[in-house]
C-alpha positions in Angstrom: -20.1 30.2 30.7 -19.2 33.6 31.9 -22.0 36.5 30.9 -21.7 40.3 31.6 -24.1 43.1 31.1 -27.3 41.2 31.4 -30.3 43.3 31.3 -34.1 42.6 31.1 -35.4 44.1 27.6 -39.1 43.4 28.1 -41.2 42.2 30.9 -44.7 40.5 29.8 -47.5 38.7 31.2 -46.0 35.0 30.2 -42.4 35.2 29.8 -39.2 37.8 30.0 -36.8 38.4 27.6 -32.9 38.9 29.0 -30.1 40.7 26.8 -26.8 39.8 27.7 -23.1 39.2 26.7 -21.4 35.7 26.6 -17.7 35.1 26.7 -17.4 32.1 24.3 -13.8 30.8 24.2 -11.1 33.3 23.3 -13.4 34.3 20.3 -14.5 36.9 22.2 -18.0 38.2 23.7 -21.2 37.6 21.7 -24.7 39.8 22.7 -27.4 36.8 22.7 -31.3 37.4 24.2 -32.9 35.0 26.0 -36.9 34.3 26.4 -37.3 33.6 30.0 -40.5 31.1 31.1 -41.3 29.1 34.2 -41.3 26.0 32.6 -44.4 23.8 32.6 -45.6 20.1 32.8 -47.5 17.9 30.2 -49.2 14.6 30.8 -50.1 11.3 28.2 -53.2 10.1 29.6 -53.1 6.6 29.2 -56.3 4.5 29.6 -56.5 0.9 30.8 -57.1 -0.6 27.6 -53.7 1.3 26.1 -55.8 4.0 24.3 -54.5 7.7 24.6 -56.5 10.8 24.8 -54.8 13.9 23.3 -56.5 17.3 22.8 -57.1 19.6 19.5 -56.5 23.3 20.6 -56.4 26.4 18.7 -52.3 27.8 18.6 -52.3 31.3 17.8 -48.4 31.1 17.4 -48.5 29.3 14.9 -52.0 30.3 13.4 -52.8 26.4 13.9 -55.1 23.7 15.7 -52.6 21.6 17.2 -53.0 18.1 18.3 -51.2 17.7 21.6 -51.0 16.5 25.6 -52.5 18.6 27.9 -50.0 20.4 29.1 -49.8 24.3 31.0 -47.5 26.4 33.0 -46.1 25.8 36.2 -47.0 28.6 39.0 -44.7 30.0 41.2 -43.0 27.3 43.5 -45.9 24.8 41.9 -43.9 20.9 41.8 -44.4 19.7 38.2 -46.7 17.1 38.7 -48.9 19.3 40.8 -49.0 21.4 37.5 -49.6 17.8 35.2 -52.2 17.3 37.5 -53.7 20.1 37.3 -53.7 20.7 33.5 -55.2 17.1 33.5 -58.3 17.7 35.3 -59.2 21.3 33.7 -58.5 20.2 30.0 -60.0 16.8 30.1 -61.7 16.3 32.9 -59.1 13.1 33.9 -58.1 12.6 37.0 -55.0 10.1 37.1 -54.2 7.5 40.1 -50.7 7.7 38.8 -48.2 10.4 37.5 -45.2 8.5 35.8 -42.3 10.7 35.2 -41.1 10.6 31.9 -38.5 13.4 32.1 -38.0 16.7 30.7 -37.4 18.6 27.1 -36.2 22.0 26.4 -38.6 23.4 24.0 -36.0 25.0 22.0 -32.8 25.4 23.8 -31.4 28.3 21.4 -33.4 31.0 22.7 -36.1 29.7 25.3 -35.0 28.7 28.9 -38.1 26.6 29.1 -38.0 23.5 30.5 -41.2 21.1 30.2 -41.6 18.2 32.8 -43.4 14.9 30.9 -45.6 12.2 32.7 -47.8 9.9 31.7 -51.0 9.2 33.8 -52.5 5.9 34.6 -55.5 4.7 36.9 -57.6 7.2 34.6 -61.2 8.3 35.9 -63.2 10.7 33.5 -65.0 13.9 35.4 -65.8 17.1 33.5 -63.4 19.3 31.9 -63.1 23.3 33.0 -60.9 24.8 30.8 -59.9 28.4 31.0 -62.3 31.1 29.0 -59.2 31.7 26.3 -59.2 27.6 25.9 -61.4 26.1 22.9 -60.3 21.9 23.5 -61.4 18.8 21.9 -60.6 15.4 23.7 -59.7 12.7 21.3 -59.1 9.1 22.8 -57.1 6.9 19.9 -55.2 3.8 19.9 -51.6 4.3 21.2 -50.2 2.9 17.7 -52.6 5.5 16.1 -51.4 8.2 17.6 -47.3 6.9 17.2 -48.4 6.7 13.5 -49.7 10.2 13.5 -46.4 11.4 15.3 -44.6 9.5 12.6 -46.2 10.8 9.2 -46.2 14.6 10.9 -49.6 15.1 11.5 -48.9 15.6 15.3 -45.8 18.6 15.0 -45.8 19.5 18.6 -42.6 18.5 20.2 -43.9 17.7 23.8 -46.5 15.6 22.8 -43.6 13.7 20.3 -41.4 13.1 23.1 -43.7 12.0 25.6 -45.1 9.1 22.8 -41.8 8.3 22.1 -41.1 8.0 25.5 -43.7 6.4 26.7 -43.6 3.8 23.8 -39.7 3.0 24.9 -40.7 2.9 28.9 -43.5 0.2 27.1 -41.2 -1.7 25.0 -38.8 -1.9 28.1 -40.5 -4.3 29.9 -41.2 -1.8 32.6 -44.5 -2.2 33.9 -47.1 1.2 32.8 -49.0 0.8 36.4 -46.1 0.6 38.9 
């Protein structure tokens, strides 16, 4: 991909957006603008007896409470699971023996450069949560199938918390052990 002319169009306190030109083919140049983020991690808590705990959190986006993973952005030169880790702890209060990777997902790949990095924790141990003053989260611990079925009929919409179910359900069904 060859760009030209690429210019920042507005600097904020979360992401950036970038204005350039792309050279697509011989059809010629096209002006597209890009959202800039630092990516972030997400984590599926999952307890010993195969339940999961997701949160309920208000998503002024899209004027919604979203049922989701904890999930947060990655700080400057932060390793992902540092960040999972992190999130973890200060929106449930979990601490996690084990990080599992479960790969990555652009969150929408048209416009947004960010790139989310999924695990799945294990070894769970419950402390208290400390989330941040602009964070309002309930913890809900369900039944893994509960929570697939919930994916499945739409009442969980957000697409990192999809992906990491599914994924975590495949890993499952794989024979690969969930505590390696």
């Amino acid at each position: 991909m060859k760009s030209y002319n690429r210019t920042t169009v507005f600097s904020g306190l979360v992401i950036d957006i970038e204005q350039m030109e792309v050279e697509i083919g011989q059809r010629g140049r096209y002006t597209y603008q890009i959202i800039r983020h630092p990516g972030g991690a997400a984590v599926l808590p999952v307890h010993d007896d195969g339940t999961v705990s997701l949160i309920r959190q208000l998503r002024p986006a899209v004027a919604a409470v979203m049922l989701e993973i904890p999930a947060g952005r990655l700080s400057p030169g932060e390793a992902p699971a540092v960040c999972a880790g992190r999130e973890l702890r200060e929106e449930t209060g979990i601490t996690a023996a084990q990080l599992i990777p479960l790969g990555s997902i652009y969150s929408s790949p048209g416009v947004f450069d960010e790139i989310i990095h999924l695990f799945a924790a294990t070894g769970i141990s419950q402390g208290d949560a400390q989330p941040e003053a602009d964070e309002e989260i309930e913890v809900l611990r369900l039944p893994l199938a509960e929570a697939l079925q919930m994916a499945s009929d739409g009442r969980i919409s957000d697409a990192k918390t999809l992906a990491a179910l599914l994924r975590w359900e495949l890993l499952s069904r794989s024979g690969k052990p969930r505590h390696a």
